[in-house]
N, C-alpha and C positions, 0 to 999 in steps of 0.2 A: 783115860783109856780111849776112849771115845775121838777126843781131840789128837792123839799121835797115830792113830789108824786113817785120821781123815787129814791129817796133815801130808801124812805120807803120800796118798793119793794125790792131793793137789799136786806135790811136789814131783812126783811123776811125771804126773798127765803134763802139768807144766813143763818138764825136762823134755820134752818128747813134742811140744809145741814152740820152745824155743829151738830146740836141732835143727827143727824143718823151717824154722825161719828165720835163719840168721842172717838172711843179705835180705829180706824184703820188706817193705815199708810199712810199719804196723796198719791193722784194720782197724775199720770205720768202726765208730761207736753209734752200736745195737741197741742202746739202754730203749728201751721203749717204741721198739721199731712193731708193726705188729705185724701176724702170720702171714698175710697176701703181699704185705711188701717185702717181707724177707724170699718168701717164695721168688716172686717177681725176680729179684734178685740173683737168685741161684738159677735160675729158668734164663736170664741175663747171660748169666755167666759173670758178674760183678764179685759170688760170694761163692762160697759149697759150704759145706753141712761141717766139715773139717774147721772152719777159718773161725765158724758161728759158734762151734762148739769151743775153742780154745779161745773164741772171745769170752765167753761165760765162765772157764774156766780162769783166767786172769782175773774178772770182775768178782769171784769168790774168794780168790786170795786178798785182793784189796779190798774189798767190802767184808765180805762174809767173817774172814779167819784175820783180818786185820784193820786198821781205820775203825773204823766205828762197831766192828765184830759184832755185825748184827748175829751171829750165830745161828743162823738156819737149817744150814744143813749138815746134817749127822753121818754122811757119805757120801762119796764120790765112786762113781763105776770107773774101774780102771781099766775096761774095755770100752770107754764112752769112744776116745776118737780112732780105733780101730772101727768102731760099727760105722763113725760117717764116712771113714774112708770107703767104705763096703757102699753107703747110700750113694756119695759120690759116684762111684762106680757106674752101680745099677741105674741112673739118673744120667747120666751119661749113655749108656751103652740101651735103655731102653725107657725111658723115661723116667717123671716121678710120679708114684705109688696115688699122689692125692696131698691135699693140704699140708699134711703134717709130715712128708715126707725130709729128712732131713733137719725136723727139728727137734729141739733138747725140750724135754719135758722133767721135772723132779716128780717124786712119788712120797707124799707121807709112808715113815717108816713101819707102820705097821698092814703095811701090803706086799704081800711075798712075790718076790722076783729070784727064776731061778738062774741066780750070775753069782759073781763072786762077792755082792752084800748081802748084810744079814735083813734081818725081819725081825724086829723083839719090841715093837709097840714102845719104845723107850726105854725098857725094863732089862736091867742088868742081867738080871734073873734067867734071858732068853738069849745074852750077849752071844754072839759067836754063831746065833740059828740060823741057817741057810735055808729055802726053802726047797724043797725037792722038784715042785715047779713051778710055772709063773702063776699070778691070777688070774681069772679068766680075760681081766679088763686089760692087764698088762700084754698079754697075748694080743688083744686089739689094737693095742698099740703097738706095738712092735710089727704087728701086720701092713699098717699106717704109714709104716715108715720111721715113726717117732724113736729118737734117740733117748734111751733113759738114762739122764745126765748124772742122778743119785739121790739118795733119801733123806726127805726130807727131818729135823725134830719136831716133837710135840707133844705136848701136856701126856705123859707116862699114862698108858694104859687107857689112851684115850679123856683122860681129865675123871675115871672112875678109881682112884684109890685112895683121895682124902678128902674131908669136909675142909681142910685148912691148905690145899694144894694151891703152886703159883704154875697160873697158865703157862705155858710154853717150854716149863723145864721138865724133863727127866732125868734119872739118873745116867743114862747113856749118853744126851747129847749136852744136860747141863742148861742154862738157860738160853733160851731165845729173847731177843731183845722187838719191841716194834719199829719199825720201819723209819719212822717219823721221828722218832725220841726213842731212845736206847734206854732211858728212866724209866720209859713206859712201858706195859705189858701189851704184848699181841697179841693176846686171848687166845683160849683154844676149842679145840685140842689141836686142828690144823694148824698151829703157830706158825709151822717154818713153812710150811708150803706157801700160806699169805706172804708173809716176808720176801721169802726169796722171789715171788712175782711182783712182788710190788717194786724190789731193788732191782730188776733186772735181772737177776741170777740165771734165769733159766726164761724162756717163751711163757710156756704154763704149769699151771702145774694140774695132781691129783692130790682133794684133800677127802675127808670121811665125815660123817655126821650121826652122829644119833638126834643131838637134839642144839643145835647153833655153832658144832666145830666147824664146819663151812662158814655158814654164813656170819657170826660173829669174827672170825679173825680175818675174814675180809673186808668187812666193816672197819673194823679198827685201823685196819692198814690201806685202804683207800683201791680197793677192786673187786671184781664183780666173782662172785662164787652163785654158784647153781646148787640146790639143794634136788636135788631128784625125784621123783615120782617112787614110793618104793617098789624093786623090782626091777625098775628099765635098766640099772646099770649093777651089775653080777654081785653078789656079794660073796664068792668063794673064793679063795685063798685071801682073806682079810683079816686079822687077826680082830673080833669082833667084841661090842657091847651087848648087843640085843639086836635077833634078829627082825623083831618086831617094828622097830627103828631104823636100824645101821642101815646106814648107805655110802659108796663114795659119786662125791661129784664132781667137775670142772671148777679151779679158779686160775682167772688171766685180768688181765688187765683192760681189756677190751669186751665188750660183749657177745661180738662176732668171734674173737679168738676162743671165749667160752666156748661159744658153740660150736664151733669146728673141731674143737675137744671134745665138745660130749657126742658131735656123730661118729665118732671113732669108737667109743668107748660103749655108746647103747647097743647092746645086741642079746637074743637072748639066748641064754645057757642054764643047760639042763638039767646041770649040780647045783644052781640056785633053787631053792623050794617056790619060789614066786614064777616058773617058769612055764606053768601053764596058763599062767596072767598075763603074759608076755603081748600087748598089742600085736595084731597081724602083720602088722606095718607100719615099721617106726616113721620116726619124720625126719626131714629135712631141717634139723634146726640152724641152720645157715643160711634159709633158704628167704627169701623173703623181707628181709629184713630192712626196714622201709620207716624214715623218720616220720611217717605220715601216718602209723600203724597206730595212734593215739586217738584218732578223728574221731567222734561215735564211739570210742570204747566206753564201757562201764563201769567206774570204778568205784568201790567202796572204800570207805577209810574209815580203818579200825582204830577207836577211842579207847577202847578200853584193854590194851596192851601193857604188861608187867610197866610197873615205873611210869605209869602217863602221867604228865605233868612234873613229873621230881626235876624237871631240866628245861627249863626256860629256854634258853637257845637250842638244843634241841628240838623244843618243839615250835620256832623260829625258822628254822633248817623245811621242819614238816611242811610248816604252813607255805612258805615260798614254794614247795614240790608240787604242794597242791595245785597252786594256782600258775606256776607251768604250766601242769598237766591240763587244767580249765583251757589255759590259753591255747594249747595244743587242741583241741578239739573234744575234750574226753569229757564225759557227763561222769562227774561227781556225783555219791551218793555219802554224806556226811551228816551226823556220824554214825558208824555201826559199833554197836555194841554184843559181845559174845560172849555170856558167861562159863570162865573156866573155872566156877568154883570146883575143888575135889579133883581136878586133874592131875597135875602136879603132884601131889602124895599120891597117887595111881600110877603114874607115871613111874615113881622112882622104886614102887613095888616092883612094878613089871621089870625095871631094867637092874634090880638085883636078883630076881631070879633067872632072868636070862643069860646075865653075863655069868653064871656058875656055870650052867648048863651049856652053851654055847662057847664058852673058853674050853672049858672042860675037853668039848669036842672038838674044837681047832685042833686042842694039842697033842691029842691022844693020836687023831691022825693027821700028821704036821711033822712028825720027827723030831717035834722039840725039845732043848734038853729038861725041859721039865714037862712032868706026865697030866699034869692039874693042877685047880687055882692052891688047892692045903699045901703044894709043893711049891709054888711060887712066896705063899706067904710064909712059908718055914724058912726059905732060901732068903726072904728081906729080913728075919727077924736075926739069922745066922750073921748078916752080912750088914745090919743098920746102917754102920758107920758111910759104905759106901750108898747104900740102896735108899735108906732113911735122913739124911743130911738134914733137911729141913721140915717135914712133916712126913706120916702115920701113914696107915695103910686102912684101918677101921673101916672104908667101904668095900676095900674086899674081906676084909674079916666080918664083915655085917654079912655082905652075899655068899659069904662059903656058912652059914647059919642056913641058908634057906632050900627048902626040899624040893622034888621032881616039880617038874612044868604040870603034874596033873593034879597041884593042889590047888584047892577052892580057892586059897588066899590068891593065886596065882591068876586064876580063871576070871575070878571078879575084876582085880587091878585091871587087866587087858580088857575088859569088854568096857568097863569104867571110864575107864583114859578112853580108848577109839571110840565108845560112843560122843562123847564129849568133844572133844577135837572135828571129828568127822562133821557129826550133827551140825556142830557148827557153824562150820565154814557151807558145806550144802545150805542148809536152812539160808544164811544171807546170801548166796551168789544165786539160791533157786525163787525167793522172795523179791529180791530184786534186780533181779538177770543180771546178772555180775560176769566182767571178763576177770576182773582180781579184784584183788583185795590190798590195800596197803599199806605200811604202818614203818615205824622207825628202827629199822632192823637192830642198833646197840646204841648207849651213849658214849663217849668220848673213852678213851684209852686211859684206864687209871695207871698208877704209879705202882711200880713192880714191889714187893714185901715179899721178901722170904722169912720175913718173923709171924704175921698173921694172916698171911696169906692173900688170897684177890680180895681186892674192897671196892669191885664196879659198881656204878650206879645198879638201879633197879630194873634200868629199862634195858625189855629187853621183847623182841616177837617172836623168837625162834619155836615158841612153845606149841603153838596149834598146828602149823604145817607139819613139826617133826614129828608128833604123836599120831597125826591122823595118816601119816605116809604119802600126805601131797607135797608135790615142789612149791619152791621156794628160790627166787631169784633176787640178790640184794646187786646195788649200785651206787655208785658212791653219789651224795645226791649236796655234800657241803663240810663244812670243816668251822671245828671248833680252837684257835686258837692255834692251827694248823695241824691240829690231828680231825681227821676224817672221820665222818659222819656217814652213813649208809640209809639205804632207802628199800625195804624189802618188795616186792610183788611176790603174792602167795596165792592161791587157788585151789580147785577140785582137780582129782585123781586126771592124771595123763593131760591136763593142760600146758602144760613145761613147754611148746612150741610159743601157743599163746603168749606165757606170762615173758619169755624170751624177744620176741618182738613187741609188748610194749616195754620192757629194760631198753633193750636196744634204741625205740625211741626216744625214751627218757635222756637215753645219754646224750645221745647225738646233741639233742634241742638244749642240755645243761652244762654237757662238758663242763662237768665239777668237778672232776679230777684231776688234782694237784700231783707229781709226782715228786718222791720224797727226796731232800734235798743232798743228791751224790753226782 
């Protein structure tokens, strides 16, 4: 289903980019060009927002839906190069907007855009859902300039509906492949937003996170994702896991190109619950950014992260980061250690009673065609063949068991997990005046199973930033066998500027990023 709604589109959009250019001489290949130079470009007059867009558009037919059919994206806007002809225009006739003026961004599919794609979190269940209107962060983006090229796949329902699920497929778009090896899995639940940045598909993208969908499939696939402060970037019209958690962030391939995405995107809104948290004045995270931003910094480095030690080369990868980082300027403090006993099973309380209570509510007011989660899981049980292929649903049938947000089970799990998390990470950065913290964001990309499902290694960091609701910025810091390796920086509440400028250092001084072979 999925694949002849989005075939169709390429085929369009394609029909409609060859017309217009039958006598002139193909463009320059974009693969990995990044925002200031494409800019530059269009500001040139070399390129427009049209040429950039029907270049991505070609690169998704031959990549994406054929060759190595990485499978990334679940849609295509078939109003994409009408809106750059419209950027073109306004860029012409009165300048451009700022950074992102002009360029193709994809969006994980479960962030509502009101155009002529749907919203269904992967879930057949939701096929067909429009949303009534944009998110607030899609709204940013389109104020930016930013062309929304199309939706990305990814791990169904956000990666919450099986113990035995394989990252990157849903039933809507089917599986996504990694970047690097098509054998391999992309992790999720951002699967195809990582993918299609890492292959060039699109400039940036938007992925979401409750707890390593960011930063995990940008690890795996070799670029930089931003995990977020929770609150800076809107969480309304998202179709969500836990508000407690959920966030969307920035991933690009660049650490600047991140951040030029995420000052588009931070701002705050008043249909968010966190919007009285709302820093006065957000930042400049493009600003500043300075291979030297290492000198004097502080950094801890966490020992005691899921899977230490299960990966030799891995922790090979670490130790080289480290002692960059020495050489760059930065006072190491090794090792830290944080005990997250009892998180974890706190954690997956809280994010089973949230995501009843909190889908619940997307959907009731969302217009979707289903009214609540008893109605999505009657609609997989009606429909198996299609919705169920390869594994169960048992975690939403676990979390439609569980009662209002004002039960004690409820109240405990959340102060449990956020004391723990939080306590944490403050205790070592205020103990030892810490700019970050940081540890090996995933191991190496396992091999895809749709019989037993993911079988990653252990290691993994995503746990303590995601629960305590601080950012989290990973970089690709080395490569296993030529799948990528990541290197997280993580920190206290609203440091996301900070922990951005030393990524940004990091990369400049490593430039470890391989791009995957197309």
């Amino acid at each position: 289903m999925k694949k002849t709604l989005a075939t169709t589109c390429v085929l369009i959009l394609l029909s409609a980019c060859q017309s217009a250019q039958k006598e002139q001489t193909p463009i320059s290949n974009y693969a990995e060009v990044d925002i200031a130079t494409l800019q530059a470009s269009m500001e040139a007059g070399e390129l427009t927002a049209r040429e950039l867009t029907e270049y991505y558009l070609r690169r998704i037919d031959t990549i994406d839906r054929n060759g190595p059919t990485l499978n990334s994206i679940i849609e295509l806007n078939p109003d994409a190069l009408m809106i750059a002809d419209a950027l073109d225009a306004e860029r012409k006739a009165q300048g451009a907007r700022g950074p992102l003026h002009g360029i193709p961004v994809v969006l994980k599919a479960n962030i509502d855009t009101a155009d002529k794609m749907a919203t269904t979190a992967g879930s057949l269940a939701l096929a067909g859902h429009i949303a009534q209107q944009d998110a607030f962060l899609v709204q940013k983006l389109r104020e930016a300039g930013a062309i929304i090229l199309g939706k990305t796949n990814l791990s169904e329902w956000a990666n919450f509906r099986s113990t035995r699920s394989s990252s990157g497929w849903s039933s809507v778009g089917g599986q996504t492949h990694n970047a690097y090896d098509t054998a391999r899995n992309p992790c999720g639940s951002s699967s195809g937003s990582a993918v299609a940045v890492a292959a060039s598909l699109a400039s940036v993208a938007i992925g979401t996170e409750t707890d390593g969908s960011i930063v995990c499939p940008a690890s795996s696939n070799g670029i930089v994702g931003i995990k977020p402060t929770l609150g800076l970037v809107s969480r309304s019209g998202i179709i969500p896991i836990a508000h407690s958690q959920d966030t969307a962030g920035p991933m690009a391939r660049t650490v600047k190109d991140a951040a030029l995405l995420y000052n588009a995107i931070v701002a705050q809104d008043s249909a968010d619950p966190l919007a009285a948290s709302f820093p006065i004045a957000a930042e400049d995270f493009a600003a500043q950014l300075d291979v030297a931003a290492l000198k004097g910094a502080r950094i801890g480095v966490l020992r005691s992260y899921s899977g230490a030690n299960e990966d030799s080369r891995v922790e090979k990868i670490f130790n080289a980061s480290i002692e960059k980082l020495r050489q760059a300027g930065a006072e190491i403090i090794d090792p830290l250690e944080i005990d997250t006993k009892g998180m974890g099973d706190a954690e997956y309380e809280v994010l089973l009673y949230e995501f009843k209570a909190d889908l619940n509510d997307y959907l009731q007011n969302s217009q979707a065609p289903m009214h609540d989660l008893q109605a999505i899981i009657a609609y997989n049980n009606a429909n198996a063949a299609a919705a169920m292929p390869i594994f169960d649903q048992e975690i939403l049938e676990l979390a439609q068991t569980k009662g209002p947000l004002t039960e004690t089970a409820y109240l405990e799990a959340l102060q449990t997990s956020k004391n723990i998390a939080q306590q944490g990470i403050d205790l070592q950065i205020r103990e030892h005046k810490l700019d970050a913290i940081i540890a090996p964001t995933r191991g190496a990309a396992w091999l895809t199973d749709h019989i037993n499902g993911d079988s990653s290694s252990g290691i993994s960091s995503s746990g303590l930033a995601a629960v305590a609701g601080y950012p989290s910025v990973t970089v690709p810091a080395g490569s296993i066998s030529g799948l990528p390796i990541g290197i997280s920086f993580f920190g206290a509440a609203y440091t996301d500027h900070k922990l951005i400028r030393l990524a940004y250092a990091f990369e400049q001084l490593t430039a470890a990023r391989i791009p995957p072979p197309y």
